[in-house]
C-alpha positions, -999 to +999 in steps of 0.1 A: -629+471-351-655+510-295-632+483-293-608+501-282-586+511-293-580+485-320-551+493-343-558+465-370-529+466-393-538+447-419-516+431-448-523+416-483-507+432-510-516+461-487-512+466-452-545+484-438-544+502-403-580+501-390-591+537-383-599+551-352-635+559-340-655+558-370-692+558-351-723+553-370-757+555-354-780+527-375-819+521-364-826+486-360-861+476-356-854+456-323-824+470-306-830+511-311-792+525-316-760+507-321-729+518-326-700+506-351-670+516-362-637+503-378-613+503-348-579+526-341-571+551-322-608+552-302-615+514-315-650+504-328-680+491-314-695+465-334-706+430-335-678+400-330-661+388-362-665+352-368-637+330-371-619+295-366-596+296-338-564+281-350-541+285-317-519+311-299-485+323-304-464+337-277-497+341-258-517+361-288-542+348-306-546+336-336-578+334-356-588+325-392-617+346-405-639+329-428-635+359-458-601+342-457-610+308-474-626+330-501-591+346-507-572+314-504-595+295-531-584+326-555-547+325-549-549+290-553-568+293-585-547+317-602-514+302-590-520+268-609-529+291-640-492+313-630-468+278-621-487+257-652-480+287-678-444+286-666-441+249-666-459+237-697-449+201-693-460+199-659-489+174-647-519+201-639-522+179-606-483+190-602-493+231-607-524+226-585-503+212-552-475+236-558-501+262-557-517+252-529-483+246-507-470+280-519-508+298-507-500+285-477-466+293-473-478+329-486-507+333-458-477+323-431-453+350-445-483+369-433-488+358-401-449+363-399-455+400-406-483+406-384-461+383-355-436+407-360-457+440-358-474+423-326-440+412-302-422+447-311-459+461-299-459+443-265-416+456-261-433+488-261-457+479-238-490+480-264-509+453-256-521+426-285-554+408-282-552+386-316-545+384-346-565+378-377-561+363-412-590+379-435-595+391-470-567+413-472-546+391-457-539+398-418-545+426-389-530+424-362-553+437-332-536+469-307-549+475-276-542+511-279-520+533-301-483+541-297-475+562-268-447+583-286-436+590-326-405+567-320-428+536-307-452+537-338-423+542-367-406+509-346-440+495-344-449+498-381-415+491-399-408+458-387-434+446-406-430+450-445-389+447-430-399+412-423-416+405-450-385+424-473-358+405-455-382+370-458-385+374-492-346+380-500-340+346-478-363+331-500-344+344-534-311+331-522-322+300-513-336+298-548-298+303-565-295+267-553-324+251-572-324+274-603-293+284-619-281+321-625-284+332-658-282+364-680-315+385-679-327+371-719-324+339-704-345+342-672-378+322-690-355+294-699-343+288-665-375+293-650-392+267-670-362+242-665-365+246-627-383+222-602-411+230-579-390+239-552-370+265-569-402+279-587-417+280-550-390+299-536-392+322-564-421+332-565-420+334-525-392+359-527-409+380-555-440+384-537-431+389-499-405+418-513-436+429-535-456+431-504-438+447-481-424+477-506-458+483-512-468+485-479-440+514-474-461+535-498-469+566-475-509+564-476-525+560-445-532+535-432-507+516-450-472+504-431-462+535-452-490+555-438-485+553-404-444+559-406-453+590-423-480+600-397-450+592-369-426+614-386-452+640-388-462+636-350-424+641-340-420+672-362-455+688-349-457+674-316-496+668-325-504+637-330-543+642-341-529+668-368-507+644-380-533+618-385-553+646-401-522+652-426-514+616-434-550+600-437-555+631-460-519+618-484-540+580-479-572+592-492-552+611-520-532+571-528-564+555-525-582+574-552-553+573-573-552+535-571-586+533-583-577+556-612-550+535-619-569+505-616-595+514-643-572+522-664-555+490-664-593+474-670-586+493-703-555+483-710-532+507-693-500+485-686-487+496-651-449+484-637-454+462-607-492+457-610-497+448-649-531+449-667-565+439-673-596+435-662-589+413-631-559+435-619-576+465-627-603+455-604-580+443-577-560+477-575-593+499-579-609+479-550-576+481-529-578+518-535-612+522-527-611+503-496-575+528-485-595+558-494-627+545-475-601+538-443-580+569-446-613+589-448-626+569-416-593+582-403-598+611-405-631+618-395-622+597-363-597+621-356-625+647-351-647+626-330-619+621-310-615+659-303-658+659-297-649+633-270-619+649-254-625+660-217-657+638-219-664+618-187-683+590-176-699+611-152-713+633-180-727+603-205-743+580-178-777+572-174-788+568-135-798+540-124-835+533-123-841+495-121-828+470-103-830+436-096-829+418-060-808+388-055-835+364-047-851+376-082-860+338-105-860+343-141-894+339-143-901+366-124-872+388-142-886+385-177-924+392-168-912+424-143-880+440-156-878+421-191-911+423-206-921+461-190-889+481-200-868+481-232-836+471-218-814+443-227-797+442-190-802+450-152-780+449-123-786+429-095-778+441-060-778+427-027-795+429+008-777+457+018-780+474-017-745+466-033-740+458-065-737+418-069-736+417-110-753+420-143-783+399-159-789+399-195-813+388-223-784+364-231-782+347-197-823+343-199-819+326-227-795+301-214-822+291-191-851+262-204-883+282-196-897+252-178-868+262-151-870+299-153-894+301-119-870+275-101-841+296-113-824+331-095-812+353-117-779+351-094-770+318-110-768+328-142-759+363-140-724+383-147-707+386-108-691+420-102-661+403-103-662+390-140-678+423-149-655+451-166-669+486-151-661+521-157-665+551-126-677+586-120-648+602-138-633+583-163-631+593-197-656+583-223-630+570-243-614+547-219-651+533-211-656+528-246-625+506-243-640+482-220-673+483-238-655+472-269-636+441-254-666+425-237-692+436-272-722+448-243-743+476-247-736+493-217-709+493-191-720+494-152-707+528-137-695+523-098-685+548-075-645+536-067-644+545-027-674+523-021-680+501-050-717+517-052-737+513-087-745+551-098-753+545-135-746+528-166-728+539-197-749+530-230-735+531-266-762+548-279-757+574-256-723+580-270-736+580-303-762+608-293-733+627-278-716+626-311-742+637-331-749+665-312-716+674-312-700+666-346-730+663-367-757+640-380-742+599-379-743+584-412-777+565-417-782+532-439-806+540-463-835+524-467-837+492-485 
């Protein structure tokens, strides 16, 4: 996923860079504007993915999305058809655990890669707020881009070289369960090996699979993004080198779905086969590049509409507020009920901003309590709140927006701590529309 700036690399049999700040204005009959986008460079602003919490590793999160368990079920699925077509005279309770041990072992090859794109990101100072296991296997969650060429081609390579380098470790230790044999030989051996050597093989085929495919230069793969750095330290630019290499992605993408229906035909391709299933595997891959690498791209130009932007220029002044001594009785039938917004800040006696009440915290209340209740106990304080000032830039607000998911972001003056204004997303969006062009609208059901 503004988020911001959230460079998702993701992995599969692809490795997917999120795009920058893909914006779209939506009309929702409760809640007026929102924004979303796909994270990157600018990040997105969108909704919190759901997930199960499995843990942290060297302090970054790690988190299962539930699109995963679709994706797991499948490998599963078509690895007992694989290990029981190699090893006839198998049990198919035998296939089914091996193929469940070995889509496990797969998904942590992942979470290997993604590790390893994540600790060479915090060397270079990039900070990493989780990573994620989804549908396409994993993406691993940037604070912000790369500050120079040489810190995104270290940043990005490490990744399909760990899954290159895992995958040979895994072949090697496979000589020791299956013997060596001439090429017209291989099935033989294959079928006369055990479980472990047909794990480790099929390990090693597919984490070397993976990450040379991940090299292919179409943004936002691995491949992608090493192109785009090499362009950025030839051109000095990095925006026109996004524009170069998520123009080569879009390119890839289309010609993966090409490719793809022409396997559902028939078309036999090296590396990716035939048929219908692989066919629509490699034509929904491409699509979904394409569909990034275009997002890409336009992000690049809404990043130019947003250059030079301040807060200063986007706010909205303040025009309600909310005493201390406020209940939450008297909140929702005054401020609530009589304006459309979804927050107001509270201030003080002496007119200083205390923090910010929500429709969330008023919901946390029982209503029996909400006239025994001040809004001070169950708002945000100041000092849990993320705010932007005066004369930041949009896109560093949009930042904090996008790491707490609020709809606006509380604008104080920095000498005195004074509230001056809020930031709303929907007023970015306006900005943008006026600027780049009409958003992209959901049609209609």
């Amino acid at each position: 996923m503004v988020r911001v700036p959230i460079v998702g690399v993701h992995h599969f049999a692809l490795e997917i860079l999120e795009s920058p700040l893909e914006l779209r204005v939506q009309e929702s009959a409760f809640f007026g504007v929102e924004i979303e986008s796909h994270g990157g460079t600018c990040g997105a602003i969108n909704a919190p993915m759901r997930g199960i919490r499995l843990g942290r590793l060297f302090g970054i999160q790690v988190t299962l999305d539930l699109s995963w368990i679709v994706v797991f079920l499948l490998v599963c699925w078509n690895l007992t058809m694989v290990f029981a077509s190699w090893h006839p005279g198998w049990p198919l309770f035998e296939a089914i655990l091996l193929a469940v041990v070995a889509a496990v072992l797969f998904f942590v090859s992942v979470l290997a890669h993604e590790l390893a794109h994540s600790l060479v990101a915090r060397v270079q100072g990039i900070p990493v707020s989780e990573i994620r296991l989804f549908l396409f296997g994993g993406v691993s969650n940037l604070q912000r881009e790369p500050t120079s060429p040489e810190s995104e081609l270290l940043t990005t390579i490490v990744g399909p070289l760990t899954s290159i380098v895992f995958g040979g470790a895994m072949l090697v230790l496979s000589t020791f369960f299956v013997p060596v044999v001439a090429p017209d030989r291989a099935v033989e051996a294959l079928a006369a090996s055990g479980p472990i050597g047909t794990l480790l093989l099929w390990l090693g085929a597919v984490n070397i699979g993976v990450g040379f495919f991940n090299l292919i230069p179409g943004f936002p793969l691995d491949g992608g993004r090493i192109l785009r750095s090499l362009l950025w330290s030839a051109t000095g630019d990095l925006r026109k080198a996004t524009l170069w290499s998520a123009t080569v992605g879009q390119m890839i993408g289309w010609g993966f779905v090409l490719t793809g229906v022409m396997m559902f035909f028939g078309l036999r391709v090296p590396f990716f086969g035939q048929g219908p299933a692989a066919g629509l595997w490699l034509a929904f891959i491409g699509w979904f590049l394409a569909s990034a690498a275009h997002a890409s791209y336009r992000n690049a130009h809404l990043e130019d509409a947003l250059e030079g932007v301040t807060v200063r220029q986007l706010m909205r002044r303040t025009s309600y507020v909310m005493p201390t001594e406020t209940t939450v009785g008297d909140a929702v039938r005054q401020w609530f009920m009589r304006t459309s917004e979804h927050a107001f800040p509270v201030v003080d006696e002496n007119g200083q901003f205390a923090g910010l009440v929500t429709t969330s915290d008023v919901r946390k209340v029982p209503e029996k309590m909400w006239d025994e209740t001040t809004v001070t106990e169950v708002m945000t304080p100041l000092g849990a709140l993320k705010v932007a000032t005066p004369n930041e830039s949009v896109t560093t607000a949009l930042a904090k927006l996008a790491d707490i998911d609020v709809e606006q972001l509380p604008v104080v003056r920095e000498s005195t701590g004074q509230l001056v204004g809020a930031l709303e997303r929907r007023d970015v969006a306006r900005w943008l529309e006026l600027r780049v062009g009409p958003p992209m609208r959901r049609r209609p059901a």
